[in-house]
N, C-alpha and C positions, 0 to 999 in steps of 0.2 A: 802499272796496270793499264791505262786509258792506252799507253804508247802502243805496247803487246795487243791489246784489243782492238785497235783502230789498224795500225800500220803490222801486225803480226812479228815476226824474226826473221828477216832477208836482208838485199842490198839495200834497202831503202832505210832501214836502222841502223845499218853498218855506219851509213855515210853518216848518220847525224851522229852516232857517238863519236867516230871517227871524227870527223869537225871541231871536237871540242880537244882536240893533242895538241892542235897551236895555241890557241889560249891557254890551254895547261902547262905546254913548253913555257911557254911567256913567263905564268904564275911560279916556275919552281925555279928558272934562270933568276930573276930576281927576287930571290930568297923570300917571295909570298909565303911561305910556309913559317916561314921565322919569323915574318915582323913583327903583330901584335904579340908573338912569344916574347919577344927582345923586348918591346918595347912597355908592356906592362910591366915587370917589375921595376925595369926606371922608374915608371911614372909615379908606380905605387909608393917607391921609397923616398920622390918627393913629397908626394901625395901625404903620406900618411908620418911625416916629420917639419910638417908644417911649414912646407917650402910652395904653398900652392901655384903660386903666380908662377914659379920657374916648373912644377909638373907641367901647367900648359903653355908658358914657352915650349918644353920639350916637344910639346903634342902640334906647336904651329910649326915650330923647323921642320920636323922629320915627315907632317903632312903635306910642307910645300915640296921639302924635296921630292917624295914620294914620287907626287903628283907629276913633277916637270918628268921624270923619268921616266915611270909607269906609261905616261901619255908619250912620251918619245917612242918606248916601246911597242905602244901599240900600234901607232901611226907607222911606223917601219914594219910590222910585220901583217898592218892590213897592205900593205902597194908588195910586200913579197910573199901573201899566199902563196901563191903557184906553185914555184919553185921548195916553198920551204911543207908542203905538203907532195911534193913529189918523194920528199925525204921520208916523211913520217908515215905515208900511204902510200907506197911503192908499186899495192898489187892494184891499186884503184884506179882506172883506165875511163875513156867515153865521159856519159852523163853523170854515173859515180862518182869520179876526179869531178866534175865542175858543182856537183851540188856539195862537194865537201869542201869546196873552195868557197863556194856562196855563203852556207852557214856558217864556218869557222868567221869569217868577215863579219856575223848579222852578231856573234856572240864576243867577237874579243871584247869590245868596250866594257864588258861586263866583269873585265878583270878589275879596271879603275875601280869599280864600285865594292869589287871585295876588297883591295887593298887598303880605300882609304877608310870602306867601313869597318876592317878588322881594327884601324885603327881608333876608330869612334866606338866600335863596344870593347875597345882595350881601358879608356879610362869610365866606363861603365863599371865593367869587370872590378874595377879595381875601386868602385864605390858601392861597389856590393848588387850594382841591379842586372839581374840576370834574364827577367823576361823579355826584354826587347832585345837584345843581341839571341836569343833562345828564337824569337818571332824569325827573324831575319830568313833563314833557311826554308822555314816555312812559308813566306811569302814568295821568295824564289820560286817552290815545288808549285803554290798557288797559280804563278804566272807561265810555268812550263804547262800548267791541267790546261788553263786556257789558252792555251797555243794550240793543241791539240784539239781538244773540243771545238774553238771556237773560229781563230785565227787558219788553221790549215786549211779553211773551207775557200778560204782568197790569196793564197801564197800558192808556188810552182816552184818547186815540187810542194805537196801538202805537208810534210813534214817539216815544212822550212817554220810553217806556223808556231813548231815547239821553239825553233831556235828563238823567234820574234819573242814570245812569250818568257825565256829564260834572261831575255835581256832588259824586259819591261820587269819583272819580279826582281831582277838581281838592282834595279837602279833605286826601287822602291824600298826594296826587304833592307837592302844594306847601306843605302845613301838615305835616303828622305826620310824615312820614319827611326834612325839614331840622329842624325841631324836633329830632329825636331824636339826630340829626348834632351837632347842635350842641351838645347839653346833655353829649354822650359827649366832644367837644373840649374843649370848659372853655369856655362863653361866660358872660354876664352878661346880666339885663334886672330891670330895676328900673321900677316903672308912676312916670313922671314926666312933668309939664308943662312942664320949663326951656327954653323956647321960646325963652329969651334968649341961650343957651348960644353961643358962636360958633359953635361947627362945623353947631349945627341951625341956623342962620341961613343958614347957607351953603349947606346941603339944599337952604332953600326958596325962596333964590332963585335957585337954579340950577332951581331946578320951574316956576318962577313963570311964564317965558316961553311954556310948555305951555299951561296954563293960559288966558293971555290969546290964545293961537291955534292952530288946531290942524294940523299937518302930514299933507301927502298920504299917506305911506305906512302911517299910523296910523289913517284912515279908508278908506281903499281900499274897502274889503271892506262897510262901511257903505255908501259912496255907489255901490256897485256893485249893490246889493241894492234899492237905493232907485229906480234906475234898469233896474233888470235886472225887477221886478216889473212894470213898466209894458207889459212883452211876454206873450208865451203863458205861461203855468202851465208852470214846470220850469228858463224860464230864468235864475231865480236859484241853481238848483240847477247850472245847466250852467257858469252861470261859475261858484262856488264851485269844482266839481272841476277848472277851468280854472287856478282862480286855486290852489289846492293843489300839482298839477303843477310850475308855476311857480314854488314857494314851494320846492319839495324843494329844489335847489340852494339856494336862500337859506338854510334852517336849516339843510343840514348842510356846507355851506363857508362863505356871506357872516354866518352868525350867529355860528356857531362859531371860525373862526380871528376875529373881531369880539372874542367874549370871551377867547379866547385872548390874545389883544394888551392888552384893557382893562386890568387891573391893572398888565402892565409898562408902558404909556402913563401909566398913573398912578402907578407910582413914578417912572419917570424923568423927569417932569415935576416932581413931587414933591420929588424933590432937586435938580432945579435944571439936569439932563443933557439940555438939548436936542438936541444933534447925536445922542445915543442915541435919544431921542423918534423925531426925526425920520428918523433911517434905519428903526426900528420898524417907524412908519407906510409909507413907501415900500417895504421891502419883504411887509407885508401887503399893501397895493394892487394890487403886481405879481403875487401868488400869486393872488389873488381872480381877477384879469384869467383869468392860465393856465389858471385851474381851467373856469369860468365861462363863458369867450366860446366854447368847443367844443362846452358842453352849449346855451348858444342857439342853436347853428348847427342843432344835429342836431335839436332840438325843432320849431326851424322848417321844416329840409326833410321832417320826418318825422314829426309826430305821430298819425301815426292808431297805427304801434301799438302805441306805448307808452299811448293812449288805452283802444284795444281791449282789451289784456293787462293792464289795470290793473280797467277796470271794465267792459268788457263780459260781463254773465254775469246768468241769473238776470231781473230785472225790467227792467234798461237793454240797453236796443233797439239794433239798428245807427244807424238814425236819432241818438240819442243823443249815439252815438261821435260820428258825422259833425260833430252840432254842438260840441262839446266839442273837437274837432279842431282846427275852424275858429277858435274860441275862443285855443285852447293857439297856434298860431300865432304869432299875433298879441303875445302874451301873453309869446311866447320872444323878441322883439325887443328887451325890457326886460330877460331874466335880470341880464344882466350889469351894468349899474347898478344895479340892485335886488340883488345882492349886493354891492356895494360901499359904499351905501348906509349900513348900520349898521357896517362898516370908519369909514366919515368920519364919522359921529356918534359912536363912539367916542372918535373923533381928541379933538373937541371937548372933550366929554365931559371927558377925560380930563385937558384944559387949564382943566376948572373954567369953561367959558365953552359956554352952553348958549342965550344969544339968539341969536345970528347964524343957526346950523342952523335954529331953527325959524322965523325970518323969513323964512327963505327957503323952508323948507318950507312956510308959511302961503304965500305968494306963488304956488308950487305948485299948490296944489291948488286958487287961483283960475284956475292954466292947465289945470287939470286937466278943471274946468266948462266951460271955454270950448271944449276941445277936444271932447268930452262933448257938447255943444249943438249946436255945427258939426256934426259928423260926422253925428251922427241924424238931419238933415235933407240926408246924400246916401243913396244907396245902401247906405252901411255899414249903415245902422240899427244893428242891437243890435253890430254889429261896432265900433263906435264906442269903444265903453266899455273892451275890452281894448286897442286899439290908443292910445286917450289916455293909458292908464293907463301902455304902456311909452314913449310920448312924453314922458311926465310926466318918468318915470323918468330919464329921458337928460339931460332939461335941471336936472333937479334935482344929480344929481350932480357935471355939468358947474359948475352954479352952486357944490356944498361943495369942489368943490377947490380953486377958485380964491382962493375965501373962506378955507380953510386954510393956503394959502400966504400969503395976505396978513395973516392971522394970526397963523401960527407961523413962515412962511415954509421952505423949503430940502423944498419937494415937488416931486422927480424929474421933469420932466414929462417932457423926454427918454428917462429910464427907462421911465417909463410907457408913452408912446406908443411906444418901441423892442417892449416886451410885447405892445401890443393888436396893432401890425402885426403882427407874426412868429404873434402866435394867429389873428390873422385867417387869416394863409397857410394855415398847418398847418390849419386848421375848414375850409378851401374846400377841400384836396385830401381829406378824412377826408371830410367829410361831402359832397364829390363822391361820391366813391367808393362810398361808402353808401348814396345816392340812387341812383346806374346799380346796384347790385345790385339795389336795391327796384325797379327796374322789370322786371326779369327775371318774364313773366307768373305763372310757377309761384310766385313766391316775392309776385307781387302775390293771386294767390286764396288764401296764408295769414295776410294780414293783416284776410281778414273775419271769422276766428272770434279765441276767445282762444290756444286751443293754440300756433294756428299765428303769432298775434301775438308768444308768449312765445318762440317759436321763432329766428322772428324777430333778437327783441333780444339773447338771448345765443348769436348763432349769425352776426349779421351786425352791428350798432351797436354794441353792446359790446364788444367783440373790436378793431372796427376804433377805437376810442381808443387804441389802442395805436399805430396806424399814426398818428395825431395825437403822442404823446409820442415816436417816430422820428426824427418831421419837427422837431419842438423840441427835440430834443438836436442833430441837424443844423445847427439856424443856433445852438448855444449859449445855448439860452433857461436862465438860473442856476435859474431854479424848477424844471426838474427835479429838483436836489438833493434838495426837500423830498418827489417822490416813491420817490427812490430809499433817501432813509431809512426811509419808510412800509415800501418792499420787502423792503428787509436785516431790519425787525422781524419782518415778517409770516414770514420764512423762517427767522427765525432760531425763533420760537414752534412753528412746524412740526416744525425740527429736533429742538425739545425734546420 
């Protein structure tokens, strides 16, 4: 919102998100995505088998190797920006190409700080504390607002300010403040090479399948960048806050109960309690589903104003919305796989078997191209790109559950599809419902500014979710339990 507001939707937003594809190349070339995947349920199974002393040997090997690597990494790919942005930003010419060169440089180092902090709220995770690896991201967003607000006022270009700011919040959110967590818990690190050690053997190759391919929803955002550039100046900006939108649901339901579940998936695999495992897993799936498939509905028949009331304000135009809209659409067709998503890598994960996902996810994101190429040459054009991407999304899902059940076997599927119908029901009458109010004209001429955007959404869409959990205690969907314990806390805090 502050970026849109201050800096609007042009070249000068391209270039900063554009900036961030070499650190991203960096983070998913060495299996970032996998580590604290891989690396908690080691830890947890020495952790929680009273092996402690060798969980944090695991945790000192696989931090120093990290470290020499990660750092070798970066220092190679800060002295060959140029070049390796000439790759990734092909249409970016002039002052463009050099402020994307500047900031990708102001932000790599901020990959060390996720990697080894993903390692440090890995053995958090795995001791049950959630709010300080939860802070993390938030302190990050904290240190991008003042980059913006505060920082752009003394940087050239001003936008450089956000980069400054994403690298002060990433050193803090993910280094300093789980460091500090942790040394007040009582942990250990000791700088060691035993590479031979079992349980770091087991890290790495449960990393190792990353590595040799990389999964769709891991580049997303790269290869959306790489293609979204190839249009007018803005529209990598437009899908960026397209694909943002999209993404709220996924971190704060498909990521969240994900890691919620992780640890107890990996102990009760750990000890050996599959029928625990597996109801675990089924009923995370079914919660994801309830939560999930109502917020796709409404995103798709409704996005302008949650578009509008989010970012319109300040330098982003009506035009803007509209295409951001059009974008977010498309974009809401995928929520709900793409929250379930890191639920079933979890599952994985948690079984110490880490090929299978990514094979399939490498597979992925060759349907992901193909869907990608087709499309841009009908009428979608740049439409193309959001709607492969929740295509992807659908078949890739489709593909880990089955793969999980063949796996681990005893995944609900009866269960499951009982949930998505009865959520489908309840999303078509709620966000029927929702759609006929929004066409009432008065309440359509308040959805061109923000006011009347924000008015809107807690005044007509919000509200009317409720009319969605009515309709699912109606046919007995069991997931309302989880939000009526949410209620009884929230009332009981009040009372206090």
């Amino acid at each position: 919102m502050v970026m849109t507001g201050k800096f609007g939707s042009g070249s000068q937003t391209d270039a900063y998100n554009l900036a961030f594809s070499l650190p991203d190349l960096l983070f998913f070339l060495i299996a970032g995505g996998a580590l604290s995947s891989a690396f908690i349920p080691v830890f947890t199974e020495y952790y929680q088998t009273e092996r402690e002393d060798e969980a944090w040997h695991v945790f000192s090997v696989v931090a120093t190797v990290m470290s020499i690597v990660v750092l070798t990494f970066i220092t190679l790919a800060w002295i060959l920006a140029e070049p390796i942005t000439h790759l990734l930003a092909p249409s970016a010419t002039g002052q463009k190409f050099n402020d994307i060169v500047l900031m990708s440089r102001i932000v790599l180092p901020t990959q060390y700080a996720f990697f080894i902090g993903g390692l440090m709220f890995g053995t958090l995770y795995a001791r049950r504390v959630f709010a300080i690896p939860g802070l993390g991201p938030n302190v990050y967003n904290i240190g991008i607002l003042f980059g913006a607000l505060v920082l752009s006022s003394f940087t050239n270009p001003p936008i450089a300010g956000m980069s400054w700011g994403a690298l002060g919040g990433a050193m803090i959110g993910n280094l300093v403040i789980p460091f500090l967590t942790m040394r007040k818990l009582g942990s250990k690190f000791a700088f060691s090479l035993d590479v031979r050690h079992p349980g770091v053997v087991k890290v790495f190759k449960l990393m190792l399948p990353v590595v040799l391919g990389l999964s769709l929803p891991g580049v997303y955002d790269l290869i959306s960048r790489y293609y979204g550039q190839m249009y007018s100046d803005g529209l990598v900006t437009n899908l960026k806050l397209g694909n943002v939108l999209m993404q709220a649901p996924l971190a704060v339901f498909g990521q969240s109960l994900a890691l919620a579940a992780f640890p107890v998936l990996s102990q009760h695999f750990a000890r050996g309690e599959t029928g625990l495992y597996q109801s675990q897993m089924n009923a995370t799936i079914r919660q994801v589903l309830f939560i999930s498939i109502p917020i796709s509905a409404l995103m798709f028949a409704a996005p302008e104003p949650i578009v509008v009331a989010i970012f319109q304000h300040g330098a982003f135009t009506v035009e803007n919305s509209r295409i951001v809209s059009d974008l977010l659409r498309l974009l809401s067709l995928g929520i709900w796989a793409w929250c379930l998503h890191p639920v079933l890598m979890r599952g994985f994960f948690a079984a110490q078997h880490s090929t299978t996902p990514i094979v399939i996810g490498t597979i992925t994101t060759g349907v992901f191209f193909v869907l990608i190429n087709l499309g841009r040459q009908t009428p979608l054009t740049y439409l193309a790109i959001p709607l492969a991407s929740s295509l992807s999304g659908v078949f890739l899902v489709g593909a880990l559950l089955f793969a999980l059940h063949r796996r681990m076997g005893g995944v609900d599927f009866q269960g499951i599809l009982s949930t998505m119908g009865k959520a489908v029901l309840g999303s078509v009458v709620f966000v029927g419902v929702t759609y006929g109010l929004l066409q009432v004209p008065f309440l359509q001429s308040l959805q061109t500014n923000k006011l009347g955007a924000v008015l809107i959404l807690l005044l007509v869409c919000l509200p009317g979710f409720s009319l969605y959990v009515i309709i699912a205690r109606a046919l007995k969907m069991p997931e309302t339990a989880a939000l009526d314990r949410t209620f009884d806390k929230i009332r009981s805090r009040i009372g206090r």
